[in-house]
C-alpha positions, -999 to 999 in steps of 0.1 A, spaced: 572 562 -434 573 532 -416 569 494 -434 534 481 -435 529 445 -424 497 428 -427 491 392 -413 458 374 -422 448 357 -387 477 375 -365 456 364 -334 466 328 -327 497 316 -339 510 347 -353 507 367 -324 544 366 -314 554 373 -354 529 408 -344 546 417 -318 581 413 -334 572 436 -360 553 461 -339 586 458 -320 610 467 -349 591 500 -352 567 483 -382 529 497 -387 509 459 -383 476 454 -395 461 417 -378 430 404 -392 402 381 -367 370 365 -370 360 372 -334 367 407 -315 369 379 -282 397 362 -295 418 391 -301 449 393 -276 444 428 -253 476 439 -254 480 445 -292 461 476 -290 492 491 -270 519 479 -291 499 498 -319 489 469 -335 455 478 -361 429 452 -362 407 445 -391 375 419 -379 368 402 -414 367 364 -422 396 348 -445 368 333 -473 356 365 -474 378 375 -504 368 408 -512 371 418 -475 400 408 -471 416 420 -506 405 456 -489 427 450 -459 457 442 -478 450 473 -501 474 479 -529 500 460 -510 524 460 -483 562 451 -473 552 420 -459 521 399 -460 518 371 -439 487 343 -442 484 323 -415 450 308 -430 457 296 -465 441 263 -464 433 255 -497 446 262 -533 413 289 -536 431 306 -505 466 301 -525 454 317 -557 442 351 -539 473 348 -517 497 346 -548 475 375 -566 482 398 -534 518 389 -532 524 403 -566 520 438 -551 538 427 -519 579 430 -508 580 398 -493 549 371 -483 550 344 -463 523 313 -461 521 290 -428 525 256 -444 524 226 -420 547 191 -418 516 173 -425 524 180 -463 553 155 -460 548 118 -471 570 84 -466 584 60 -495 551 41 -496 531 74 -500 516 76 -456 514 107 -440 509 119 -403 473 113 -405 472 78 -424 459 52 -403 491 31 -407 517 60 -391 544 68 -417 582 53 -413 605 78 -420 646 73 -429 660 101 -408 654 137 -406 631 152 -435 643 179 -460 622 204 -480 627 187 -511 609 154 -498 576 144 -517 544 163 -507 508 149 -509 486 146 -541 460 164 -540 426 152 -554 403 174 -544 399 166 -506 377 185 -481 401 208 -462 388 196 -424 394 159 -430 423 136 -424 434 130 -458 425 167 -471 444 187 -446 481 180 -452 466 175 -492 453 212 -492 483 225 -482 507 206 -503 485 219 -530 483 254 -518 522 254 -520 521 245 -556 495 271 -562 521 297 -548 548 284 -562 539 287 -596 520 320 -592 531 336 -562 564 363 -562 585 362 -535 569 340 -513 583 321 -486 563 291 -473 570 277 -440 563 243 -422 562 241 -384 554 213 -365 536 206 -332 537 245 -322 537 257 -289 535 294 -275 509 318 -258 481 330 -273 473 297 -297 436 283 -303 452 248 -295 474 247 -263 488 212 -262 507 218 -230 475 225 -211 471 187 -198 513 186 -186 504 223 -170 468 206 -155 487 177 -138 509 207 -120 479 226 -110 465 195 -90 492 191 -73 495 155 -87 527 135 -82 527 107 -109 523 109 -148 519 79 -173 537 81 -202 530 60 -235 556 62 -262 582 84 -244 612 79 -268 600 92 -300 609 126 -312 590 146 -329 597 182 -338 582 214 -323 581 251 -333 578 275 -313 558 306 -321 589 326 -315 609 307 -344 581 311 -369 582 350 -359 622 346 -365 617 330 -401 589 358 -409 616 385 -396 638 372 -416 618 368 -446 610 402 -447 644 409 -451 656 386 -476 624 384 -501 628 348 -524 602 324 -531 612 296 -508 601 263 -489 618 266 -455 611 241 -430 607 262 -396 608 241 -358 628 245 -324 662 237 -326 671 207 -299 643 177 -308 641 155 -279 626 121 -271 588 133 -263 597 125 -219 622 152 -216 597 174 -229 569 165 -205 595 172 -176 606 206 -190 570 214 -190 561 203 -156 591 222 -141 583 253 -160 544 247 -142 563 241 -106 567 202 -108 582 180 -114 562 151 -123 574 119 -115 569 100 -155 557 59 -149 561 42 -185 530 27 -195 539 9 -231 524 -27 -231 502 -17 -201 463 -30 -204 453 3 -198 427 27 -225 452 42 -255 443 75 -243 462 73 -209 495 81 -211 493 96 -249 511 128 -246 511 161 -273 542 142 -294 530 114 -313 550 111 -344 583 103 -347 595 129 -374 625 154 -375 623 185 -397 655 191 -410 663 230 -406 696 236 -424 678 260 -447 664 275 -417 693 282 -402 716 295 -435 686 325 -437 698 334 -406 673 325 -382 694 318 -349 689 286 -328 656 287 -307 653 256 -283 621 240 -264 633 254 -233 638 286 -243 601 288 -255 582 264 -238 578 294 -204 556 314 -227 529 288 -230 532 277 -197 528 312 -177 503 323 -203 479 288 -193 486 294 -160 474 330 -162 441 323 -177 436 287 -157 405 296 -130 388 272 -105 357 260 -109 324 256 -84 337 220 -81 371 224 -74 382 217 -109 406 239 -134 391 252 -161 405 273 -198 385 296 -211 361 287 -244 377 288 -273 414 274 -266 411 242 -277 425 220 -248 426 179 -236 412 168 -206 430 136 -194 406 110 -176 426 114 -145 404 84 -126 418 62 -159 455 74 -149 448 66 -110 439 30 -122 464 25 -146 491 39 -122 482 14 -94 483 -14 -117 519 -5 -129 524 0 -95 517 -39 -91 
């Protein structure tokens, strides 16, 4: 009999890590919320879906059954989550929980969303302090990264085999949060210019593809494990936007707006932090390189395919993919003044 995979929210970001399996001849089981959001062409990889809501323990307890080969949470946001998580895995081959960076904090205890950015000394590791948790509501800025660093600890001490990954920034097709949407919006309107605040940092991304890698591989090597999971070429946050733009049918032509007196919010692009993940770890599991480049096409054809016209001439995204809109009058104004 084929291996049973079940992955708790397999409609967003674990989409690709579905199809993967399905692919390798695996018998997936996806959970959703919403029968709107779930991606159409699931049904015809074989792909099972089960409509029932993560906090809804008992509901979901009956979709992971009396276990599987792999269980995969892509909604364990709290240590609550973490503790039914780490019951199921007990009965599972291999689980894996979708972490996040935000976990991560500096030598004077600042985290990505502090209001005084964190200062980091080089690229981070997995074994690099994790926020305190003191019981923080999940959707805030201080609770999110703390509910997960938290979570972790939950799994770690009473979790088997579990592998716990942290992305950053993620990009692919299919997520509830498409950050390329305002590089792929510029193309769309034919525009010729682009401000650009902050170009040099880097900050990691992961593609979906690499987190469905590290799941693959995972599955195959069960260890209880903090890996952190993100493309393998970071670049300063400009030679991203370009990659984009020619993926959408660019290019753009970038103008350098640092210093400008223009509104913060023109020129801000999807890159914000400057933070490496170290992926060493990554890497010795046997999860071969994945680069922006490689990945990036996915998001970009996908927005394209679902981008429609409005009455007024404007691009629109369907509702529920949470997208920017940049104030393109505030990037005409900005633009001329740079232009002097």
């Amino acid at each position: 009999m084929a291996n049973r995979a079940v992955i708790l929210g397999g409609t967003g970001t674990l989409t690709r890590t579905a199809e993967l399996m399905a692919d390798h001849d695996w018998r997936v089981t996806v959970t959703a919320r919403n029968p709107d959001t779930v991606p159409g062409h699931l049904a015809g990889l074989g792909v099972d879906v089960a409509l029932v809501d993560r906090d809804d323990e008992a509901a979901t307890a009956a979709v992971v059954g009396a276990g599987a080969d792999l269980l995969v949470d892509g909604q364990c946001y709290t240590p609550e989550h973490a503790r039914s998580l780490a019951r199921w895995s007990r009965a599972c081959g291999s689980t894996v929980m979708l972490s996040a960076k935000a976990v991560y904090v500096d030598s004077r205890g600042r985290h990505t969303n502090s209001p005084e950015a964190p200062v980091w000394d080089g690229t981070l590791t997995e074994d690099r302090p994790t926020m305190e948790f003191h019981g923080e509501p999940y959707a805030s800025a201080e609770g999110y990264g703390a509910n997960k660093a938290e979570a972790e600890r939950v799994l770690r001490a009473e979790g088997q085999r579990m592998t716990v990954l942290r992305p950053s920034k993620i990009h692919g097709a299919h997520l509830r949060r498409a950050r390329l949407w305002e590089i792929v919006l510029r193309v769309l309107c034919d525009r010729r210019r682009m401000p650009v605040r902050r170009g040099d940092l880097v900050e990691s991304t992961t593609s979906t593809e690499v987190i469905a890698r590290a799941v693959w591989a995972a599955a195959q090597h069960p260890a209880t494990r903090v890996l952190n999971v993100a493309d393998s070429d970071p670049r300063p946050a400009r030679d991203l936007v370009r990659e984009v733009a020619e993926l959408a049918g660019g290019p753009l032509d970038l103008v350098d707006v640092d210093g400008c007196d223009c509104p913060e919010s023109v020129g801000r692009l999807p890159w914000t932090v400057d933070m490496v993940l170290d992926t060493t770890a990554l890497r010795a599991l046997g999860v071969p390189d994945v680069s922006f480049a490689q990945t990036a096409a996915a998001e970009v054809d996908w927005l394209r395919s679902l981008a429609t016209r409005t009455d007024d001439g404007a691009w629109a995204i369907p509702d529920g993919i949470e997208v920017g809109t940049p104030d393109l009058a505030a990037e005409d104004a900005c633009l001329r003044r740079v232009r002097g």
